[in-house]
N, C-alpha and C positions, 0 to 999 in steps of 0.2 A: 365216234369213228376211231377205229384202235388205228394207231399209228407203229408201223413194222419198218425197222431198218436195220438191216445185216451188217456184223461187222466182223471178223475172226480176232479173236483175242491175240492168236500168234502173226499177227502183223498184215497188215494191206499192201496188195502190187501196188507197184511204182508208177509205171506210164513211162519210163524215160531209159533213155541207155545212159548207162553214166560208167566211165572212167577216171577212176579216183587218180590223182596226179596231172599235173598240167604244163605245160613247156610256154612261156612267153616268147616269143622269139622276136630281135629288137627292127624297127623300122626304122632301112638305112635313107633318109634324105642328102641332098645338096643342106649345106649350111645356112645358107641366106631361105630359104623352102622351111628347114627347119625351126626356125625365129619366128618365123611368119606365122607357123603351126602352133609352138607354143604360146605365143601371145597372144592368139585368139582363144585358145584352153585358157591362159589366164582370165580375159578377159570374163569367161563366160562362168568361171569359178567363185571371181565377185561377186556377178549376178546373181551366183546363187548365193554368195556370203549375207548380201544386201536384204533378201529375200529371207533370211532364214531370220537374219536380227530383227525388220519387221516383225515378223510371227512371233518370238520369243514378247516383244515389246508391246505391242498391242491386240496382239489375239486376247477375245472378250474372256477368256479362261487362263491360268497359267501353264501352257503345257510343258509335256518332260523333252528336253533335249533329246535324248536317247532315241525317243521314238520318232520325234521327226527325221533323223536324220535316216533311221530305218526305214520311216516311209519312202525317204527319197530315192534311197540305193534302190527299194524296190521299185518303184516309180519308173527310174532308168530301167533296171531289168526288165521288168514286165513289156516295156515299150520293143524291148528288141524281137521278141517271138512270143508262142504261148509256153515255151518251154523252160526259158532262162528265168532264173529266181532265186530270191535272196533265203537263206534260211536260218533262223536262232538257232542257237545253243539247244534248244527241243529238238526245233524240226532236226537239224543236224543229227542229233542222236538216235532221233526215230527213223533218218535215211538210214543209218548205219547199221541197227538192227533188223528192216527189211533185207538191206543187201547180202550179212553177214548170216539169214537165214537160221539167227538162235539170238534167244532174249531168256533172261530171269523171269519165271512166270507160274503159269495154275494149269496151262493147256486144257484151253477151252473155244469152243466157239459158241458166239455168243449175241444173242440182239436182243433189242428194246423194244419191250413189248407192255401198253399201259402205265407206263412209269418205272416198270422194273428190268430186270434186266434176266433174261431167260435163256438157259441152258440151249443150243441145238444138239451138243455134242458134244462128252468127253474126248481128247484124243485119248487114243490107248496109251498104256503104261507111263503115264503123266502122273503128276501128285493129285490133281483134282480124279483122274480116273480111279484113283490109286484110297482114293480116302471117300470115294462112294459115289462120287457127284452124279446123276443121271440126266440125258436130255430130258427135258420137259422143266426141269428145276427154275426155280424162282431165285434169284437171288435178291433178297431185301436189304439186308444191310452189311454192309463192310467194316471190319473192326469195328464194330456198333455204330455206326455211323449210315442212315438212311437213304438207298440208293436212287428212293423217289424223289426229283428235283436235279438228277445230278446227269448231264447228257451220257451219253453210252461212249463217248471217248473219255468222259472223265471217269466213269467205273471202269473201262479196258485199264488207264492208266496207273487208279490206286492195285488195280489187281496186280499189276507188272510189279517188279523189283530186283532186288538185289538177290541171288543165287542162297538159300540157307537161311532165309528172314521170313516168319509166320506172318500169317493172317486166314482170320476166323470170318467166315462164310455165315451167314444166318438165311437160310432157304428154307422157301414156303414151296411142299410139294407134296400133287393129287393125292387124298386117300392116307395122308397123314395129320393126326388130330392139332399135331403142333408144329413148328416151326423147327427145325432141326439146325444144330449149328456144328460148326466145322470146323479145326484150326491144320492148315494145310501149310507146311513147309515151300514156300517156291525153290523151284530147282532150271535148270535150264533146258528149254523149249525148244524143239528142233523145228523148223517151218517145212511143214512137209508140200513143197511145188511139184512132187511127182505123185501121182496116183495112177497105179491100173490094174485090169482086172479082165478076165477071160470071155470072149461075147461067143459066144455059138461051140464053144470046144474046141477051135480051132483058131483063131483071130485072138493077138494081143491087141488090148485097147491101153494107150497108156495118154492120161490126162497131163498137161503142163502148166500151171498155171501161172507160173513167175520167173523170173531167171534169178535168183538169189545165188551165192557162194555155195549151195548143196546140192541144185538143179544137175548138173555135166553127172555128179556122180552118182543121183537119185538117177538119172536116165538109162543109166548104167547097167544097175540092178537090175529096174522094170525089166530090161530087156532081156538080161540074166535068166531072172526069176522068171517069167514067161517061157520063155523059150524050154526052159527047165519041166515047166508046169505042164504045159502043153506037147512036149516034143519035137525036138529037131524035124523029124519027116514030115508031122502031122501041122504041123505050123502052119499055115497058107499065107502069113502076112502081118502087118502090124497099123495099127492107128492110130497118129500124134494127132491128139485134138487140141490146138493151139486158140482155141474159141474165148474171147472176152479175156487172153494174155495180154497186159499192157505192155509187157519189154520188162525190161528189169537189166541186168552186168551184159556190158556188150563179149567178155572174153567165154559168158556162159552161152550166149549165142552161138558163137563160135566151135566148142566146144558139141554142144549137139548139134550143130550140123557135122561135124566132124566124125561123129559117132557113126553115122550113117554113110561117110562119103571116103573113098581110097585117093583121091587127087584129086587137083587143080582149086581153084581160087574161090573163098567161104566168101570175101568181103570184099568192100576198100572203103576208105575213110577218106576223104580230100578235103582239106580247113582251106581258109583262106592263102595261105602262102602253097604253091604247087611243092615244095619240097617236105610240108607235112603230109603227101598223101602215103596212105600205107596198104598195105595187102594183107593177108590172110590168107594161108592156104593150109589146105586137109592134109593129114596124113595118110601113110598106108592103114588100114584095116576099117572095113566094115562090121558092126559089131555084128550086124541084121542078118550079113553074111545070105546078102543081094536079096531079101525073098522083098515080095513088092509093100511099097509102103503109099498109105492116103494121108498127108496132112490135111486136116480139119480148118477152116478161117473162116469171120466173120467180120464185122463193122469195128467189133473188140479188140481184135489181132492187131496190135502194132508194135511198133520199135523194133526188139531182138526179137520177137514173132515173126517180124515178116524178114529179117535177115535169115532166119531158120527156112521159114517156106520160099524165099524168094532161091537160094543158092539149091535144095532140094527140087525146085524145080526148073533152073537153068540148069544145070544138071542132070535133067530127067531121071531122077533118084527117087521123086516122089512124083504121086501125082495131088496138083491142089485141088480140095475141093469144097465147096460152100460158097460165101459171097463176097463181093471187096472187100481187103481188109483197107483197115485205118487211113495207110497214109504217113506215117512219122517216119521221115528220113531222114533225119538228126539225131547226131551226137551230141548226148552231153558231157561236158567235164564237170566235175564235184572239187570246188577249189576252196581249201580250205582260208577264211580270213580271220584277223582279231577276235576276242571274245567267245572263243570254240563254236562259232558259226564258220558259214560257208556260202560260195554263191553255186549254185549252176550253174552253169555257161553253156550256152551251144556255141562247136568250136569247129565241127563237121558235117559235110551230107558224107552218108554211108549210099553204094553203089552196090548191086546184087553180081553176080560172076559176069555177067553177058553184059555190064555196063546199065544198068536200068537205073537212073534214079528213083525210089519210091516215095518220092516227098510229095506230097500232096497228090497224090493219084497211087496207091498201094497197090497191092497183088492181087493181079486178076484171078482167079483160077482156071484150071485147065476145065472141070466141069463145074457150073455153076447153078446153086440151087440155094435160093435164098428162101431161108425158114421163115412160114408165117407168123407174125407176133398176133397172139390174139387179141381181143380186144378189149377186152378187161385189163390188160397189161398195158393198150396202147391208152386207155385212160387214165389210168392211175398215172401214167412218164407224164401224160396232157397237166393233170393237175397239179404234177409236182414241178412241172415248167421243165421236164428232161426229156431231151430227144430220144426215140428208138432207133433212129438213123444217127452213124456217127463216122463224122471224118476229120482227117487235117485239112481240109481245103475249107471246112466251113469255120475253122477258128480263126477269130479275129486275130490280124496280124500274123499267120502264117507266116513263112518261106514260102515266096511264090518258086513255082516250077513252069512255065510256060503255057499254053494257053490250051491243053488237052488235062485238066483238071478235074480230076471226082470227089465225088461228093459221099464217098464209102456206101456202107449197107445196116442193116439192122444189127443190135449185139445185142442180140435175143436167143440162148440157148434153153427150150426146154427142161423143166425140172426132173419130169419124166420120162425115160428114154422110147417110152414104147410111140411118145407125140415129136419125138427128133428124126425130122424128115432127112437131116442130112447126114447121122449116122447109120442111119438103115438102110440108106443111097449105099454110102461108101461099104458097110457088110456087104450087099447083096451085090457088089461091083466083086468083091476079094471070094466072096463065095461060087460067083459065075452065074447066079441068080439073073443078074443084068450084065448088059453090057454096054461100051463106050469106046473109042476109040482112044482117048488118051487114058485108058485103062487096060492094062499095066504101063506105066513109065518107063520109055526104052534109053539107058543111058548113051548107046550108043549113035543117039539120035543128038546129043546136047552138043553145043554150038558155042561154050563161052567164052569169052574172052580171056 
């Protein structure tokens, strides 16, 4: 049975809103409250001092210090939500180069396919596009070193590097008697989170797939170039299909909804202490320049996803359409610790303009149309043990939100668009094909706080 799993070589979304920087802010007790508080923290510090000598002393193996103590920190984290986590000096650096949306690289997408590792796609004007590579390519070995045995993060990661440093490709491809080999300079990798593209000659479709540091100004363009492509008059509308976006930088959040909105409040953030909460609010100018807009959501859509669709549609700026999203109404902070690692923290729930928390019960939409997953697909998620339905209310140890809790939707988008029931909804809604009542979105209808 051949075994297929996707990966893109320019970096995987994140799942989380993260705000790099973090404020402690000190808890004022009474004195005698305070004693009592730290010497129970002593207390329970031993316990684990006690507990750790044990394990170094007679665990039936000699283990590394190092790691137990990484288990531990993560241990704590993990215990507080499904979000908060500890990360190496790796993971740390692999956050940074998602967020920051450019890495040293070949610019490819890429998955494992039989033990090798096969081309889907050059990006354009890349070095890999640039020095021949075609999809369908085989890649066999790396600096002569055999990519069979090696998982598809560890070929992503020998391919990554340092900006102006080679490596030689050896690919096996259809129709050619021998093996072809390659030496391709890496150079730096733009993560392209905007794509879009013209549906019917009149409708900007424009895809998002991540909130990286390039997303606010990749949205920019889309909208730009579309409008350009199409014409100011002949325009009828646009499509933010925010479908299987896990969230990514909460100020790119921000930012696109911003693009689309003249005033009042994108967010709020409230931590634990009520004088961390904070606002967000839009500036003057609509890039869209009012014409009507359908954000797209599914089971996929969370974090800065649903901050995007939630403020577009208190608002009534957009209208939502598809199936619940997610559910992740948490912030996290990215705080850096010793040994160029970092923890996550969740540090806030994020609140939508009208006050809605979406923690664990996400965004409804205004019209709802949940895509069939076929079933060949719902087989294959069966045997690999992955849901097709996915929510925050079903992960262990969530943030409870009270007792009106959902359980999301499928994050199942069609490969093919002519089988996406709910972009051919949302066209034939902008073309007048169909109708709805919360089709157009009347802003002068929004109510938020």
């Amino acid at each position: 049975m051949m075994r297929r799993t996707s990966v893109f070589l320019f970096g995987a979304a994140a799942g989380a809103l993260i705000a790099v920087g973090a404020t402690q802010p000190r808890l004022l007790l009474e004195p005698s409250a305070a004693m009592a508080a730290a010497s129970d923290t002593y207390r329970q510090l031993n316990l684990f001092g006690d507990v750790f000598e044990r394990v170094r002393a007679d665990y039936v193996e000699k283990p590394e210090d190092a790691k137990l103590v990484e288990a531990a920190i993560n241990g704590m984290l993990t215990s507080l939500d499904p979000h908060s986590t500890y990360m190496d000096a790796k993971d740390f650096r692999d956050m940074q180069v998602q967020t920051r949306g450019q890495f040293g690289g070949l610019g490819i997408e890429v998955t494992m396919e039989d033990g090798l590792v096969k081309v889907v796609a050059p990006i354009d004007e890349t070095p890999a596009a640039k020095a021949g590579v075609q999809a369908g390519d085989l890649i066999a070995k790396l600096d002569g070193e055999e990519v069979k045995g090696m998982t598809l993060n560890q070929a992503v990661d020998k391919m990554r590097g340092a900006v102006n440093t080679p490596i030689k490709l050896t690919i096996v491809r259809k129709g050619a008697d021998k093996p072809i080999e390659l030496s391709i300079t890496r150079d730096i990798i733009n993560i392209k989170s905007v794509r879009s593209r013209v549906e019917n000659n009149d409708i900007g479709y424009i895809r998002i797939t991540s909130f990286s540091e390039q997303t606010g100004e990749g949205l920019k363009k889309a909208v730009a170039d579309l409008t350009q492509q199409i014409g100011e008059d002949k325009l009828k509308g646009f499509i933010i299909d925010l479908r299987n976006n896990p969230g990514g930088l909460l100020d790119q959040a921000i930012d696109v909804s911003d693009t689309f909105l003249d005033r009042g409040e994108i967010v709020s953030t409230r931590g634990r202490d009520p004088e961390q909460t904070e606002r967000r609010n839009a500036r003057p100018g609509d890039l869209a320049k009012g014409k009507p807009i359908i954000v797209l959501v599914n089971g996929g859509s969370a974090s800065a996803s649903e901050i995007v669709a939630g403020a577009l549609q208190d608002h009534k700026r957009a209208t939502v359409l598809g199936s619940l999203s997610f559910g992740k109404g948490s912030v996290q902070t990215v705080i850096p610790v010793s040994g160029n690692a970092a923890i996550k923290l969740t540090t806030a729930r994020y609140y939508t303009p009208s006050g809605r928390s979406i923690q664990a019960k996400g965004i409804q939409p205004d019209i709802e149309l949940v895509q069939d997953v076929p079933q060949d697909v719902k087989e294959k998620a069966e045997a690999a043990g992955v849901e097709t339905t996915r929510g925050e209310a079903s992960l262990k140890g969530h943030l409870k939100n009270g007792e009106d809790e959902q359980t999301g939707s499928p994050a199942y988008v069609p490969p093919d668009p002519k089988d996406d029931t709910q972009l051919k909804l949302a066209i034939d809604l902008i073309e007048g094909v169909q109708k709805n009542a919360a089709y157009p979105a009347d802003p002068k209808a929004s109510v938020p706080n």
